[in-house]
C-alpha positions as CSV (number, residue, x, y, z in Angstrom):
1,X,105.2,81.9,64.1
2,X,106.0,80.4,67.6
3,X,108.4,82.6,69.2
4,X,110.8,80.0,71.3
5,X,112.9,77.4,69.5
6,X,112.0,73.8,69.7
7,X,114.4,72.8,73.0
8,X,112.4,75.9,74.9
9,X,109.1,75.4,73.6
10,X,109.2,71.4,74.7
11,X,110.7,73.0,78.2
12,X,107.9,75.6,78.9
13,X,105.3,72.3,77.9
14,X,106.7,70.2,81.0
15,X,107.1,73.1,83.0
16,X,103.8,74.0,82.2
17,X,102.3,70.2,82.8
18,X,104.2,69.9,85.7
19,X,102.3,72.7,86.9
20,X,99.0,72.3,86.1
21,X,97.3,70.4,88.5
22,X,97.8,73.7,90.7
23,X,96.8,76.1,88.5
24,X,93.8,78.0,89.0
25,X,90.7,78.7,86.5
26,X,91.3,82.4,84.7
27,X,90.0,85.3,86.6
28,X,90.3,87.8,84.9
29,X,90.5,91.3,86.8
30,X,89.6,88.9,90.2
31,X,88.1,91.0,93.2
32,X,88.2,90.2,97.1
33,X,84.4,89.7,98.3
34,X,83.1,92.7,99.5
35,X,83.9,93.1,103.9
36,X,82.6,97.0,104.0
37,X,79.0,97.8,104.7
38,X,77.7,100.3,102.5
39,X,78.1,103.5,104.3
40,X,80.6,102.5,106.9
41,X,83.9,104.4,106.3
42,X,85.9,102.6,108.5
43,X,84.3,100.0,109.8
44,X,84.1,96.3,107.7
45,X,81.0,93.3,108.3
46,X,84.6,91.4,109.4
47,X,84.8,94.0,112.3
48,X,88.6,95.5,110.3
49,X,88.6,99.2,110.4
50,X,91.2,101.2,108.5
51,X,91.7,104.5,108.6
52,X,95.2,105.5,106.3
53,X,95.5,109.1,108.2
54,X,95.4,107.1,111.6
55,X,98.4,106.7,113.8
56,X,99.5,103.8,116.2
57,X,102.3,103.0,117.9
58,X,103.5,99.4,117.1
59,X,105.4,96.7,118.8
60,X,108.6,95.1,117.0
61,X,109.2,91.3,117.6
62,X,110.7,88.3,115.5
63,X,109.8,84.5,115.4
64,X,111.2,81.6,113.1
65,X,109.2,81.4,110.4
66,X,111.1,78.3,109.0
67,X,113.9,76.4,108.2
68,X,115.5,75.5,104.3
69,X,116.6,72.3,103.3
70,X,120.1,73.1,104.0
71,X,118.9,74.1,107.9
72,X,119.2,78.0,107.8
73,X,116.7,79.1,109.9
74,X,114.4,82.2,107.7
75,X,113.1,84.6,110.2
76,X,109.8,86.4,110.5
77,X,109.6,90.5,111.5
78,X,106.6,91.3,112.8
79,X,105.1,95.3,113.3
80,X,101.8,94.9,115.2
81,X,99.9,98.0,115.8
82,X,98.8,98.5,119.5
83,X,95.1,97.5,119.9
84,X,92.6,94.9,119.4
85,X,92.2,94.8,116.0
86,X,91.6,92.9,113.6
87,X,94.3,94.9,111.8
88,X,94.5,94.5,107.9
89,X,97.4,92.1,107.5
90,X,100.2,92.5,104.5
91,X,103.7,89.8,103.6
92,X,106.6,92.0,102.8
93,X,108.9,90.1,100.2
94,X,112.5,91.5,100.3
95,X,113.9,92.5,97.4
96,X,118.0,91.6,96.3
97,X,118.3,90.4,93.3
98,X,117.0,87.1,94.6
99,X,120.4,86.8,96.2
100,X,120.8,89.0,98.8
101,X,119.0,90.7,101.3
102,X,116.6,89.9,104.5
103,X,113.5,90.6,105.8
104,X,114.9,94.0,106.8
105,X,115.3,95.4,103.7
106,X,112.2,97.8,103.7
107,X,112.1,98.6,107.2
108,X,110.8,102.1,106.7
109,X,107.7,101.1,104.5
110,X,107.2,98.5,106.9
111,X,106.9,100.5,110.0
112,X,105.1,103.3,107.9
113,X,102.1,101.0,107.3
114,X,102.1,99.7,110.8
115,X,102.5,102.6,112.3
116,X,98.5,103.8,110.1
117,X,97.0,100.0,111.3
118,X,98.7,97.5,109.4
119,X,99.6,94.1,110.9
120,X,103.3,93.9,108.5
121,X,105.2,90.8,108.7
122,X,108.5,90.9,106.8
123,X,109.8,86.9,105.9
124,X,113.2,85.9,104.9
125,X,113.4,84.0,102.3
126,X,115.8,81.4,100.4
127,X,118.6,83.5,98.0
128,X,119.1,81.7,95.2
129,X,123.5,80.7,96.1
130,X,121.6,78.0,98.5
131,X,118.3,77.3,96.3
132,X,117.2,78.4,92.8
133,X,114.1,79.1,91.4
134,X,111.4,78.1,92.8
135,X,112.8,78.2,96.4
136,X,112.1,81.5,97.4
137,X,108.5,81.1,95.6
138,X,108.1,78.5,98.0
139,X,109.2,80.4,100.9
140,X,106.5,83.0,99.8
141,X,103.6,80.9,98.9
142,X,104.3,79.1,102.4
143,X,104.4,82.5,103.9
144,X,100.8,82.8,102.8
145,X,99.7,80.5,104.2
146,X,101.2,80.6,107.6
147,X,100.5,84.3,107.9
148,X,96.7,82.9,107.5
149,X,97.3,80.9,110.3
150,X,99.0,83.3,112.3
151,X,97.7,86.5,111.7
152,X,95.1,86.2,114.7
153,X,97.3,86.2,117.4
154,X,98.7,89.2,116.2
155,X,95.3,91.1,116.1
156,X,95.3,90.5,112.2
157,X,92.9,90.1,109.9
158,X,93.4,86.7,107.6
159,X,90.6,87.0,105.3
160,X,91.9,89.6,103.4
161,X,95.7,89.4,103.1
162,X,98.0,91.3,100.9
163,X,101.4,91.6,99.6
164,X,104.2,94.1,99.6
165,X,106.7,93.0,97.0
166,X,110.1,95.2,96.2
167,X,112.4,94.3,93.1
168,X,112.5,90.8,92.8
169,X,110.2,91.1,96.0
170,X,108.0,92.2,93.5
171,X,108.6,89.2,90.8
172,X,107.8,86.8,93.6
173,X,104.5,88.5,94.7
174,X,103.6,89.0,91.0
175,X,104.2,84.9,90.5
176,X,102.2,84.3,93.9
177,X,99.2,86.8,93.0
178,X,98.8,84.6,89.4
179,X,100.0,81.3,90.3
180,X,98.7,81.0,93.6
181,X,97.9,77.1,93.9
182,X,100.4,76.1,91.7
183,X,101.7,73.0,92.4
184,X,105.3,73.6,92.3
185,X,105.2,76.6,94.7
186,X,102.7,74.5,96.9
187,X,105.6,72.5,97.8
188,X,105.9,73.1,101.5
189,X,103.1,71.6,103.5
190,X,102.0,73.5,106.5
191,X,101.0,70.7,109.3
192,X,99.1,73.2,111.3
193,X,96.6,74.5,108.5
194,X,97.0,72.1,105.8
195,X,93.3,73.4,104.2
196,X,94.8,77.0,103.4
197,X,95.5,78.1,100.1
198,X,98.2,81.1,99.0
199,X,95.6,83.1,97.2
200,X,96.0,86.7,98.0
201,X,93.8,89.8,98.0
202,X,96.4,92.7,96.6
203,X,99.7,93.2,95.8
204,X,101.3,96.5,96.1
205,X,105.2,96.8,95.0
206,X,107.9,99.2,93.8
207,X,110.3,98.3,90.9
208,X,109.1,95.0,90.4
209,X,110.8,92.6,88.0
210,X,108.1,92.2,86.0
211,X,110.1,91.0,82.8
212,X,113.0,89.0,84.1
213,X,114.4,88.2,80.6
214,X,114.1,92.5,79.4
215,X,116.0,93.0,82.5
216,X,119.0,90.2,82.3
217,X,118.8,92.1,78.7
218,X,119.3,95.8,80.4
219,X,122.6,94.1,82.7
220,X,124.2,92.7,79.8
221,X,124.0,95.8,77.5
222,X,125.1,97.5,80.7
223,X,127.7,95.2,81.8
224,X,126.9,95.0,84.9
225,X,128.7,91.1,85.3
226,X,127.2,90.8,89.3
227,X,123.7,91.3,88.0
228,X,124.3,89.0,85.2
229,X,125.6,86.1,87.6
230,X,122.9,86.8,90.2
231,X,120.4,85.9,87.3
232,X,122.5,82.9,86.0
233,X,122.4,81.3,89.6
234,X,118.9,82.0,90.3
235,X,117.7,81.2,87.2
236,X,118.8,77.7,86.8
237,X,118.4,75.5,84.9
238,X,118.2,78.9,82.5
239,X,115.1,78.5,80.5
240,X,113.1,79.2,83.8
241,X,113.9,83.0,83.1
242,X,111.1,82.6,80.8
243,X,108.9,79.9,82.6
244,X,108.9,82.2,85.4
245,X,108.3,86.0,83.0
246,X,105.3,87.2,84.1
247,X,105.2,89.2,80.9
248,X,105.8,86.3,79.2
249,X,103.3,84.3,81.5
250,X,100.6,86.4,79.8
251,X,101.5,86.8,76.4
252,X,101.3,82.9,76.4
253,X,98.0,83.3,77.7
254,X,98.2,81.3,80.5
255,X,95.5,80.2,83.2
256,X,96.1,83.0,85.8
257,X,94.6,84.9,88.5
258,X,95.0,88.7,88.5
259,X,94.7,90.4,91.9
260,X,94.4,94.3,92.1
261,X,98.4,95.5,91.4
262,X,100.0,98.3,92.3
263,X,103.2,99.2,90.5
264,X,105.3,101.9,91.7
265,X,108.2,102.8,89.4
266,X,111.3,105.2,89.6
267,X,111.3,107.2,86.2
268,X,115.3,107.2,86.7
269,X,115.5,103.8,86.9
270,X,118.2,102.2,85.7
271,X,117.6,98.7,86.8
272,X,114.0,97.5,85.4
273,X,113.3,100.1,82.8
274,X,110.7,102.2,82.7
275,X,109.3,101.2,79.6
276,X,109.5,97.6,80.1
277,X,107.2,98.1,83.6
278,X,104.6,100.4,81.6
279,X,104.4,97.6,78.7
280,X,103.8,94.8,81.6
281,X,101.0,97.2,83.2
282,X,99.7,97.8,79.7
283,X,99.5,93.7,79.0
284,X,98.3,93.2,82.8
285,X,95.4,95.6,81.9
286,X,94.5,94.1,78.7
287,X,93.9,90.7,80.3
288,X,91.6,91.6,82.6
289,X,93.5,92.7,85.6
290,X,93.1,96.1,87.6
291,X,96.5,97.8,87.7
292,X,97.7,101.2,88.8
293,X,100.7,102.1,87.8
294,X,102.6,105.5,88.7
295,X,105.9,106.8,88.0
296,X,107.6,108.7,90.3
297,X,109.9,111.0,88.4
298,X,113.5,111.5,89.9
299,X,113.6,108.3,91.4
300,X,116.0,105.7,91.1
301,X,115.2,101.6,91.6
302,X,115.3,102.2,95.5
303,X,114.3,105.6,95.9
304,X,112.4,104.7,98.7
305,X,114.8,103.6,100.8
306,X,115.9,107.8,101.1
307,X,113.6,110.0,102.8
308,X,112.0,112.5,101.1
309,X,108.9,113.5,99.4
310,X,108.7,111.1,96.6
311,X,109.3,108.4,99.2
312,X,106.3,109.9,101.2
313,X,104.2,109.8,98.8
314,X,104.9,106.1,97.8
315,X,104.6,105.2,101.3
316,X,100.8,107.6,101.2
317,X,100.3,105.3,97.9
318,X,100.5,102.1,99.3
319,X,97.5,102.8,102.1
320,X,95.5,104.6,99.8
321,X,96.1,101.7,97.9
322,X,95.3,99.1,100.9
323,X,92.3,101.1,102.0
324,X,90.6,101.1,98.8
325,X,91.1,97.0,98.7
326,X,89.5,96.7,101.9
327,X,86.1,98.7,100.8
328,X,86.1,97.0,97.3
């Protein structure tokens, strides 16, 4: 039996058309061509070296990255490691509830991966009282791009770039790493490379919003009305809760890429369950795509954002994580 009424399942047909003239063959369980010789620790055929252990110091600057319809300028935080390079480059996408937040909000990951030679470059992006869905997709998928582009005159490496997605951070990465040349989030033309695509290499992220419907679910049973609203003005018009479920987006077996994921989770958390994120893992895994997925017990949704030695060890997972994608 088809599992949406009639009014949905016409809606997730356009949305679906609409979209498919960007959407990419299936890849199932996708890997980045090989850049590591065989027997070269550190050292890649691309001349990118990454050692996790290593320690640099790294220089903190800003440009505009870009401007929203409505003329806000969204800024760009870039941690460069000190030395020639190529660096292996990463996007942080802010989490918030895709309503709030900046391209500050994970700081202390960010300047723990730069600081072991990784070229980070945090983007603010469109919150969903000035845009809804897909605006801050956009913002991301153009953010792609233009870190491609830029990533050189940084001492990055572009060939080989990942994503660092937190909370609804991570739904956006998640939508980029399976929907990367879809034609709705391929909305923003980028004069100055107009041949580069979105597609991505990794995505790491902690607490990701992997089920958006589960977890407007979790805030109603929870009455928790400001989590509730945040989803009724991002999602808008409302069925795109489910257009946009990338647990949904696989049990409808759609025509995806899946990149190598890494999904951190707090075992306390409150926020996106537990259970939900291991089921989305579990269905990630089953179609083909390479997923670890670790629970960190005693940790809340944003455990990371205290010091201690669960958040040290997320921060230890992420560049085992990276390093492992580079030699792939």
């Amino acid at each position: 039996m088809d599992r949406y009424p009639p009014g949905r399942r016409d809606f997730l047909r356009k949305m679906t058309a609409f979209g498919a003239a960007g959407l990419p063959v299936v890849v199932a369980g996708l890997r980045p061509r090989p850049l590591f010789s065989a027997g070269t620790a550190a050292g890649a055929v691309t001349g990118t070296a990454y050692n996790p252990a290593a320690t640099f110091e790294i220089k903190v600057s800003e440009v505009e990255f870009r401007r929203t319809a409505a003329g806000r300028t969204l800024m760009a935080r870039i941690y460069q490691p000190a030395g020639a390079g190529p660096f292996p480059t990463m996007l942080d996408l802010h989490g918030g509830a895709w309503n709030g937040k900046d391209r500050h909000a994970e700081e202390p990951m960010d300047r723990a991966l730069a600081e072991s030679g990784v070229l980070v470059v945090a983007i603010d992006m469109t919150l969903a009282p000035e845009a809804p869905y897909p605006a801050c997709v956009q913002d991301a998928n153009y953010g792609v791009r233009w870190l491609k582009s830029k990533a050189a005159s940084w001492n990055g490496d572009p060939s080989k770039i990942g994503i660092y997605g937190s909370s609804s951070g991570g739904h956006v990465a998640e939508l980029l790493g399976m929907r990367p040349r879809d034609a709705r989030y391929n909305a923003i033309p980028l004069a100055a490379a107009p041949n580069v695509d979105a597609t991505v290499a990794y995505i790491a992220t902690r607490s990701p919003i992997s089920n958006t419907y589960a977890r407007f679910q979790n805030a109603e049973d929870k009455k928790r009305d400001g989590m509730v609203k945040n989803n009724k003005t991002f999602f808008n018009p409302w069925d795109t809760i489910h257009e946009s479920n990338p647990q949904e987006i696989l049990e409808r077996h759609e025509q995806v890429t899946l990149v190598p994921l890494l999904i951190m989770q707090g075992a306390l958390d409150d926020n996106v369950l537990p259970a939900v994120q291991e089921k989305f893992a579990a269905t990630y895994k089953a179609a083909g795509g390479d997923c670890d997925y670790h629970v960190f017990e005693g940790s809340e949704h944003e455990w990371v954002a205290t010091p201690g030695p669960q958040t040290e060890r997320a921060r230890e997972m992420v560049k085992a994580f990276i390093a492992r994608q580079l030699k792939a």
